[in-house]
C-alpha positions as CSV (number, residue, x, y, z in Angstrom):
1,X,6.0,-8.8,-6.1
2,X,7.1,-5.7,-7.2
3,X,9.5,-6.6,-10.0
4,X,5.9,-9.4,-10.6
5,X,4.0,-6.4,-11.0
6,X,6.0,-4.0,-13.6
7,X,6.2,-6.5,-15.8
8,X,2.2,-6.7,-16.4
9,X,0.8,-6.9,-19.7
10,X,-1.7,-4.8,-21.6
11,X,-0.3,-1.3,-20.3
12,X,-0.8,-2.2,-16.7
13,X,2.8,-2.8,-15.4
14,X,2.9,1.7,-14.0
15,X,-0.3,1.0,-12.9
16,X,0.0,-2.5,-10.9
17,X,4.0,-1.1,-9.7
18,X,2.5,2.1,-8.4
19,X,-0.6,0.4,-6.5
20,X,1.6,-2.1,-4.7
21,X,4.6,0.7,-4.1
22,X,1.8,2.4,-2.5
23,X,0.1,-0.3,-0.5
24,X,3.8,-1.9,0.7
25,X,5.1,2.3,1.4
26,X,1.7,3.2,3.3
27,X,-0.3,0.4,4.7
28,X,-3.5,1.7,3.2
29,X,-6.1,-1.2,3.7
30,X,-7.4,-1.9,0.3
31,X,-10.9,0.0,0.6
32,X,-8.4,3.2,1.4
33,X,-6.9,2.7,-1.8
34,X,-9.7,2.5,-4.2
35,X,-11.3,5.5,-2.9
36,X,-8.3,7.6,-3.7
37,X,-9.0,10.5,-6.3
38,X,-6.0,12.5,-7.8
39,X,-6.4,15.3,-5.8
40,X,-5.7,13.4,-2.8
41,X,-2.3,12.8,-3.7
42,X,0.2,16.0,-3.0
43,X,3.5,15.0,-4.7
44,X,6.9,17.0,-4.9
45,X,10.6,16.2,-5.4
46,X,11.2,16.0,-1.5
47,X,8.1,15.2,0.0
48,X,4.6,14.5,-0.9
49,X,1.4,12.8,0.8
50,X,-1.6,11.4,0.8
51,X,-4.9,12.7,2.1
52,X,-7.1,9.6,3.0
53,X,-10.8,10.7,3.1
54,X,-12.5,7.2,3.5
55,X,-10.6,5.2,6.0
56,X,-12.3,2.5,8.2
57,X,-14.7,3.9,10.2
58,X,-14.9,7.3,7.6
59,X,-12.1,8.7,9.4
60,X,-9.6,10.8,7.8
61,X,-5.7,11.1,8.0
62,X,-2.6,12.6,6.4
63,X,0.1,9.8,5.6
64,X,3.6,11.5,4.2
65,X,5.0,9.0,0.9
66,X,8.7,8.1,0.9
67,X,11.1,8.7,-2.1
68,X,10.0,5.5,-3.4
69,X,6.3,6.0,-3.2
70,X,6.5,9.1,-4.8
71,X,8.3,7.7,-7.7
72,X,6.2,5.4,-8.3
73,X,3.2,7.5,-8.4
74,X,5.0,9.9,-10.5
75,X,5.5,7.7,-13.4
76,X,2.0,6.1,-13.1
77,X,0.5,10.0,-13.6
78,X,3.0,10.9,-16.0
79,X,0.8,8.3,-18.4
80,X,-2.1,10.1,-17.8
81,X,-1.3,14.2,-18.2
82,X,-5.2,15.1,-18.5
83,X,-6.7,13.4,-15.9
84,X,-8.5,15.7,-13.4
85,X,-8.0,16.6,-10.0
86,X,-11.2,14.4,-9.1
87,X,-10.8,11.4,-11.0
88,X,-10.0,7.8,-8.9
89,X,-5.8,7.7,-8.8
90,X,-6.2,4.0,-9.8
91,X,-8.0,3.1,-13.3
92,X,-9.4,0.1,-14.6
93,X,-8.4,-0.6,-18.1
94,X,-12.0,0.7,-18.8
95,X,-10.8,4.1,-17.4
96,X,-13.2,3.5,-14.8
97,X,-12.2,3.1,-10.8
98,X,-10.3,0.2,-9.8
99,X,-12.7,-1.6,-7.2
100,X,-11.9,-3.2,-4.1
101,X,-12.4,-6.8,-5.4
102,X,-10.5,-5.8,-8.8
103,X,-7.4,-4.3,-6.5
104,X,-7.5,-7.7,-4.2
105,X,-7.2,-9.8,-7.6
106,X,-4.5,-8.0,-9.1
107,X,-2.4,-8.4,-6.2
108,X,-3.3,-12.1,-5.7
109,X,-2.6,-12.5,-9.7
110,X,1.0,-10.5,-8.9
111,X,1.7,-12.6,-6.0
112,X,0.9,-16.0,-8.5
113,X,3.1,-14.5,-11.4
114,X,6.1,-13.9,-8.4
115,X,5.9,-17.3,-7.2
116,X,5.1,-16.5,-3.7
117,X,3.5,-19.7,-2.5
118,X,5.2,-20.2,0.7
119,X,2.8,-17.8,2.5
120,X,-0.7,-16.8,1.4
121,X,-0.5,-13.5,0.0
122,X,-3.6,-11.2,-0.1
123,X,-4.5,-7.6,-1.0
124,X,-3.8,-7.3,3.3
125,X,-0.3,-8.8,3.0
126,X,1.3,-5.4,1.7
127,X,-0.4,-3.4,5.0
128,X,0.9,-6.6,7.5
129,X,4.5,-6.4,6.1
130,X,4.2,-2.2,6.0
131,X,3.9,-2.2,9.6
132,X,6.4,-5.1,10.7
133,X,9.0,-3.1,8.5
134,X,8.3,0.2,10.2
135,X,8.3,-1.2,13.9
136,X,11.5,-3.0,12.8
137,X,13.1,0.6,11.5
138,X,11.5,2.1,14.3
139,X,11.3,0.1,17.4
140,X,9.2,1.1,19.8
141,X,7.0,3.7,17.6
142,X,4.1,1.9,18.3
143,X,1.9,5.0,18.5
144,X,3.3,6.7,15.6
145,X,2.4,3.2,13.7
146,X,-0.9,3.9,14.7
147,X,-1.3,6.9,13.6
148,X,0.0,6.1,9.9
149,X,-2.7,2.7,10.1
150,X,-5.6,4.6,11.2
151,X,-5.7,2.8,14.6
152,X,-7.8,4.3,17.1
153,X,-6.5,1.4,19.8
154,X,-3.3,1.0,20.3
155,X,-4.5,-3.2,21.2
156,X,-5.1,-3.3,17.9
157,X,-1.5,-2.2,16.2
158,X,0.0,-4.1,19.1
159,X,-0.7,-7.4,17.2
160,X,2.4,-6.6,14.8
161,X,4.5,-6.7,17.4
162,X,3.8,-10.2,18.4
163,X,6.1,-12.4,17.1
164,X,5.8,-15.3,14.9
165,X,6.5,-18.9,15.0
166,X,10.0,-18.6,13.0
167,X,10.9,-15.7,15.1
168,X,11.0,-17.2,18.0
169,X,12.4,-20.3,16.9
170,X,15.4,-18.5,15.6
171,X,15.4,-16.7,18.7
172,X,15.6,-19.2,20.4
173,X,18.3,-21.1,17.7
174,X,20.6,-18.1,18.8
């Protein structure tokens, strides 16, 4: 997906790389991430973070970005020096917000252009594979996964640790 995405067309290829970086880095569900404004992102050369002001249930949280997300970001903002502190992070090619709907059919258009048909792949996909990487990195961090989801019950991060169909059966192959 992400080699799918920065090679987009018509200037979008920082954009499109720096929205799925962030969604596959974070876990932000997609409404997180089209309410984003500039000034939500903090970004340095060894740390940086995001401030998320409309998560489900209009909570709020602080989620720290990895070297990669910041990179990312970087070079998406670096294409637009002037843009104020308010603006949404993620523009349409009208210079307008990038919507929820518009954000779910650019990764669905991403996931056609990378040939990803053996599972369905939807703007959620990023979040799902976000948290199995971090429990797999980090066994056992369930509550710590929480906390990065926006997960007030620990029931409902506990469905990534279930495990699928192929993982048992090559579990069980072993």
């Amino acid at each position: 997906m992400l080699r799918a995405a920065g090679a987009s067309t018509h200037g979008l290829a920082r954009r499109n790389y720096a929205l799925v970086q962030l969604m596959l880095q974070t876990g932000f569900r997609v409404g997180e991430v089209a309410a984003l404004r500039i000034a939500d992102v903090t970004l340095h050369d060894r740390s940086g973070g995001v401030h998320v002001r409309h998560g489900k249930g209009l909570k709020h949280r602080e989620v720290p970005l990895n070297a990669t997300a910041r990179r990312a970001l970087k070079q998406y903002l670096a294409e637009h020096p002037g843009a104020g502190a308010g603006e949404p992070l993620f523009l349409s090619r009208r210079d307008s917000a990038l919507p929820v709907r518009s954000i779910q059919a650019v990764i669905s258009g991403i996931a056609r252009r990378a040939r990803l048909f053996r599972i369905p792949v939807s703007a959620h996909t990023p979040r799902h594979t976000f948290a199995l990487a971090y429990l797999r990195d980090n066994p056992g961090k369930l509550v710590e996964l929480a906390s990065l989801l926006g997960h007030d019950s620990l029931d409902t991060t506990a469905i990534y640790t279930r495990a699928s169909r192929d993982d048992l059966a090559a579990d069980l192959e072993r």
